[in-house]
Steps between C-alpha positions, in 0.01 A plus 500: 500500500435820723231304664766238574753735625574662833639341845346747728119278499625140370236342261396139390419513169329137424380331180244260459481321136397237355718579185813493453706845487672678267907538521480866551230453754724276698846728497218778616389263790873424609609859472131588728582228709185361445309145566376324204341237509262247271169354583478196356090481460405139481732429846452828646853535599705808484894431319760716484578717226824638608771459774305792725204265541645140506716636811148530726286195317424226765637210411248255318597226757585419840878475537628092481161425368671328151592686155 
C-alpha cells in the first residue's frame, strides 16, 4: 500500500491479467485506485476488472451502431 499512497506525485498503478483476481486483490486495487483490467487472449481485448478501469475502456462500438 505505501507504494500506492501519497498525493504529492499522483501514480497509475495498472494491471494487466489474463486471470481473474482475487477478492482481496480487488478491495487493494479500489483502495490504490488502480486500473485492472483482463486480457482476454484468443480476442486480444483488454475488459475491465473493476469500476477504475471500465470508466476509461473505449467503447467496443460506434455509438447507434445496434446492441
Amino acid at each position: 500500500m505505501a507504494a500506492a499512497a501519497g498525493e504529492d506525485v499522483p501514480k497509475r498503478l495498472i494491471l494487466i491479467t489474463s486471470g481473474g483476481i482475487s477478492r482481496p486483490a480487488s478491495a487493494f486495487a479500489d483502495q490504490a485506485k488502480a486500473f485492472v483490467f483482463h486480457l482476454d487472449r484468443e480476442t486480444r481485448r483488454l475488459g475491465a476488472h473493476n469500476a477504475r478501469a471500465r470508466e476509461v475502456l473505449l467503447p467496443r462500438r460506434a455509438p447507434g451502431n445496434g446492441p
